[in-house]
VEXDREN-2710 file (C-alpha; in Angstrom, 1 decimal):
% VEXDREN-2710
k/r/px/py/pz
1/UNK/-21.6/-53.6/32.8
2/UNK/-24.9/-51.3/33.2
3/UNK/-26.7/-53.3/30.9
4/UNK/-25.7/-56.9/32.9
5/UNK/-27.1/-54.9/36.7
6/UNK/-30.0/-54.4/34.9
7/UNK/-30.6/-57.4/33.5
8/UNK/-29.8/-59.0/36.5
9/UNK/-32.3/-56.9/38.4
10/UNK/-35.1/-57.8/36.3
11/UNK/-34.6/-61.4/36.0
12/UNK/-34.7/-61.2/40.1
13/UNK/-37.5/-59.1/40.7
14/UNK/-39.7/-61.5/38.1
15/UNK/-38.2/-64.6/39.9
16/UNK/-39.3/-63.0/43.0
17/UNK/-42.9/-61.6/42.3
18/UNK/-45.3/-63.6/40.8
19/UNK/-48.1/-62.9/37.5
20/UNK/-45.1/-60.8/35.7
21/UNK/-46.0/-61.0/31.8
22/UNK/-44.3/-59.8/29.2
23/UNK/-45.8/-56.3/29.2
24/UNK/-45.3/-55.5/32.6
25/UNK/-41.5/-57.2/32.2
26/UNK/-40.5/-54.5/30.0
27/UNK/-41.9/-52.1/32.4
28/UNK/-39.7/-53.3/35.2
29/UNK/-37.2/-53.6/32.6
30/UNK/-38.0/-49.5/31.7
31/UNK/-37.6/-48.7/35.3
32/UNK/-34.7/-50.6/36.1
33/UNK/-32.7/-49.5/33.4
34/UNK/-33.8/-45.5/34.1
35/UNK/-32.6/-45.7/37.6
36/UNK/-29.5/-47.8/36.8
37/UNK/-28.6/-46.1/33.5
38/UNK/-30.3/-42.9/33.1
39/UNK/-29.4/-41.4/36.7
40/UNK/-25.5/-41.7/36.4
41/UNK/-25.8/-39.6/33.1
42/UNK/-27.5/-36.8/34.8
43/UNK/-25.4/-36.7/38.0
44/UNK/-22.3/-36.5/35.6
45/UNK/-24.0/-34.2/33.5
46/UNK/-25.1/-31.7/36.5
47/UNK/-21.6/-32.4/38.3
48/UNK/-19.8/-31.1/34.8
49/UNK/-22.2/-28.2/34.9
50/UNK/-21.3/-27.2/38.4
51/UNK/-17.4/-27.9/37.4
52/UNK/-17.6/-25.1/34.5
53/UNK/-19.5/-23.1/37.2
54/UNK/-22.9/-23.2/35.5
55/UNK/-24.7/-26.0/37.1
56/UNK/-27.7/-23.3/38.1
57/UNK/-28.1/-22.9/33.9
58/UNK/-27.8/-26.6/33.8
59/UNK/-30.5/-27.8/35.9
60/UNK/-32.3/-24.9/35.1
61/UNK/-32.1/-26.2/31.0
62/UNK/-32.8/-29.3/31.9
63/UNK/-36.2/-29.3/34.1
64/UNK/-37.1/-26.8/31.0
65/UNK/-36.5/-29.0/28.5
66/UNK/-37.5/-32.2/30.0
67/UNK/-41.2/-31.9/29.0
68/UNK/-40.6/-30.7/25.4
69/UNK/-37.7/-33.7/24.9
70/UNK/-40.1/-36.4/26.2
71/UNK/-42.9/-35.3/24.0
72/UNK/-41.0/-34.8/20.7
73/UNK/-38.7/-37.9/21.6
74/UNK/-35.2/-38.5/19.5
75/UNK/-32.7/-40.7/19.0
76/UNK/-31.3/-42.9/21.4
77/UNK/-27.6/-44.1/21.3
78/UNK/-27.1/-48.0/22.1
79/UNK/-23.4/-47.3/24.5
80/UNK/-24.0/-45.5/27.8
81/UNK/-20.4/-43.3/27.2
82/UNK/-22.2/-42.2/23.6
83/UNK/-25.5/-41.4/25.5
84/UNK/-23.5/-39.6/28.7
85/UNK/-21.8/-37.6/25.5
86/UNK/-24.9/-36.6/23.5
87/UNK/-26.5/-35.8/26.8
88/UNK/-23.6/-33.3/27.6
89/UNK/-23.7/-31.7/24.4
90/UNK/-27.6/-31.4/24.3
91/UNK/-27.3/-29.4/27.7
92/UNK/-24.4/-27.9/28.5
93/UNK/-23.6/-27.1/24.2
94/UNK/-26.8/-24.5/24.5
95/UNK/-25.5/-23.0/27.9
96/UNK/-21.6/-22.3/26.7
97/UNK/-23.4/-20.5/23.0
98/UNK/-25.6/-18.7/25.0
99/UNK/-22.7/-17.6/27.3
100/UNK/-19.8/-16.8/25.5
101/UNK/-22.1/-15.7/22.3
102/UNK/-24.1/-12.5/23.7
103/UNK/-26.1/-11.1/21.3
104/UNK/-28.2/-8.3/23.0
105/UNK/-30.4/-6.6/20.8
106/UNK/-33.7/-7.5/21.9
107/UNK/-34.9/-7.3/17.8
108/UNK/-32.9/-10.1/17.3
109/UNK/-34.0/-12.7/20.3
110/UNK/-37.2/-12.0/18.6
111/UNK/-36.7/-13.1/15.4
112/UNK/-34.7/-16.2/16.9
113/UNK/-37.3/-16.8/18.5
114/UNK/-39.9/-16.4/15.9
115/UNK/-37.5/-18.7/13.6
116/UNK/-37.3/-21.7/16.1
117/UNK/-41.0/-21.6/16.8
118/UNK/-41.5/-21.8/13.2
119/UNK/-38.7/-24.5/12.5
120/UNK/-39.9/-26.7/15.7
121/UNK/-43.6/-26.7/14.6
122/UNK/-42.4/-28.0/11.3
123/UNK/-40.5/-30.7/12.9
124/UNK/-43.5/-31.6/15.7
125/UNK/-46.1/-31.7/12.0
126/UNK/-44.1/-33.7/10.5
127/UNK/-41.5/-36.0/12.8
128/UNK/-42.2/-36.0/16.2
129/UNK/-42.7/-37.7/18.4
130/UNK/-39.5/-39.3/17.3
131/UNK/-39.7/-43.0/19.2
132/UNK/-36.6/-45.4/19.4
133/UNK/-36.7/-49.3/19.4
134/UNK/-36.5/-50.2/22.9
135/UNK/-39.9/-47.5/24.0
136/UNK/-41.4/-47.7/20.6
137/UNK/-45.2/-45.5/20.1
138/UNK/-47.2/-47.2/18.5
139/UNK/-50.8/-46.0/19.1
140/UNK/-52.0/-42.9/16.9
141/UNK/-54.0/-41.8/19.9
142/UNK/-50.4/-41.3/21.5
143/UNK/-48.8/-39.7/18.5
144/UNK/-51.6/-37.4/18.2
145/UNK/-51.7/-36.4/22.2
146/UNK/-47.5/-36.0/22.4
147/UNK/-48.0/-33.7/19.1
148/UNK/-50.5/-31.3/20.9
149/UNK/-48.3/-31.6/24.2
150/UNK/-45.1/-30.5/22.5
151/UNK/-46.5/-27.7/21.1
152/UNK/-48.0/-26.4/24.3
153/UNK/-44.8/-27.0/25.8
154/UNK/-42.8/-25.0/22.7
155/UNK/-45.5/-22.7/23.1
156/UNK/-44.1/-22.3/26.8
157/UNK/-41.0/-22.1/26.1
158/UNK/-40.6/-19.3/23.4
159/UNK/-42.9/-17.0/26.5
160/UNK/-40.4/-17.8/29.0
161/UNK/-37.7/-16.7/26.0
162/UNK/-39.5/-13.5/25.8
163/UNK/-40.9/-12.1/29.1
164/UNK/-37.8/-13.7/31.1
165/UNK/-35.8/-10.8/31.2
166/UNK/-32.1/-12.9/31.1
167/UNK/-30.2/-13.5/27.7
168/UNK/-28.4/-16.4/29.1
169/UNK/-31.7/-18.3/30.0
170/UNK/-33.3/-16.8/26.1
171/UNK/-30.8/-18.0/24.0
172/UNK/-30.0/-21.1/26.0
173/UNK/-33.1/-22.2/25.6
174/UNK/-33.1/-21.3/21.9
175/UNK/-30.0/-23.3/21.3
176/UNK/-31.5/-26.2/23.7
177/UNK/-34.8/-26.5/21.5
178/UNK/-32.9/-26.2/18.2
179/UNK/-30.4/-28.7/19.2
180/UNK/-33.3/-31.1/20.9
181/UNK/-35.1/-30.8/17.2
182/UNK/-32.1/-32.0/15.5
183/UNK/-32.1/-35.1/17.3
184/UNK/-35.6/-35.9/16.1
185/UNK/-34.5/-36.0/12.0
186/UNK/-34.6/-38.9/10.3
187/UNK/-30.5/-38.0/9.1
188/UNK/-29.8/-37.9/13.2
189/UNK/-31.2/-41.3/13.3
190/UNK/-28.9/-43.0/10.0
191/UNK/-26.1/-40.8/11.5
192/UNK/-26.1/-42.3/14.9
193/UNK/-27.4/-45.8/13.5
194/UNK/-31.3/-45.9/15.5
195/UNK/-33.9/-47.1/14.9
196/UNK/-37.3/-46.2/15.2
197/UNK/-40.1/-48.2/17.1
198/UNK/-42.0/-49.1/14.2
199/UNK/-39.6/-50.1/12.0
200/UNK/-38.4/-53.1/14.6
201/UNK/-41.7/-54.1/15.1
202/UNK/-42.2/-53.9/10.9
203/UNK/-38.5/-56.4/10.6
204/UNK/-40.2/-58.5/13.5
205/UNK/-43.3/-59.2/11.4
206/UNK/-41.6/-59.7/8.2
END
């Protein structure tokens, strides 16, 4: 149903507005579909946040995160109910661990912390960014900059795990970066059946 609004939307506007190619179609296209299929996700997602009574944590984790997800990238499911589930689990998963699983010896957020620096440079060296079929990277000039960018923004991260003074935010951030990682293997992407962008475009030219 999504999918046909959108569609719909975009064959409009480029019926409507004139000297539309193909490049700036799939732009519309981008847009469209964000606003018509990204934005219900994240009102359900912060509206189940506030339900469990941790919709602060929630947006909280999620304007956190946002840089470090759209620089390291990750699988994208093809069904909006799969996407709205992943989405829920990605964000509110890390908040419930990091709530209900206090661990408050300060030697220990450190070594967590020194653990998933270690793990999510490995996975930015040699993964990321992680692109999916429909917004496919395919300049090494792009690669390169979103590698440099998602370190800075790990780099970020792991401070605001140290010097915040709040377990909840510490560990939910741990748990949000671990969990945002996993999505960026190439197992997650047979697992969930995705594709990346230059493997289309490689079947397109074959």
């Amino acid at each position: 149903m999504i999918d046909n609004l959108c569609n719909f939307i975009t064959n409009k506007i480029k019926q409507n507005v004139e000297n539309i190619d193909e490049e700036k179609e799939l732009v519309i296209d981008f847009g469209v579909r964000l606003i018509f299929g990204e934005m219900p996700k994240i009102l359900l997602l912060f509206i189940i946040g506030f339900l469990l009574g941790m919709g602060w944590y929630t947006l909280a984790l999620f304007i956190l995160l946002a840089p470090y997800r759209s620089f390291t990238g990750g699988f994208h499911l093809k069904t909006h109910l799969g996407c709205m589930i992943t989405t829920t689990i990605l964000y509110i998963g890390p908040i419930l661990l990091a709530k209900y699983l206090k661990i408050e010896q300060s030697y220990i957020l450190y070594i967590s912390t020194a653990l998933i620096a270690i793990f999510s440079i490995f996975i930015i060296a040699k993964y990321a960014p992680a692109d999916t079929e429909n917004v496919p990277i395919l300049s090494k000039k792009e690669r390169k900059s979103k590698k440099v960018k998602a370190c800075i923004s790990l780099f970020a991260l792991c401070a605001i795990i140290i010097f915040y003074k709040n377990n909840i935010v510490s560990y939910m951030l741990i748990y949000g970066i671990f969990l945002q990682d996993l999505t960026v293997l190439p197992i997650s992407y047979k697992l969930t059946n995705s594709k990346h962008g230059y493997e289309v475009y490689t079947e397109e030219a074959t």
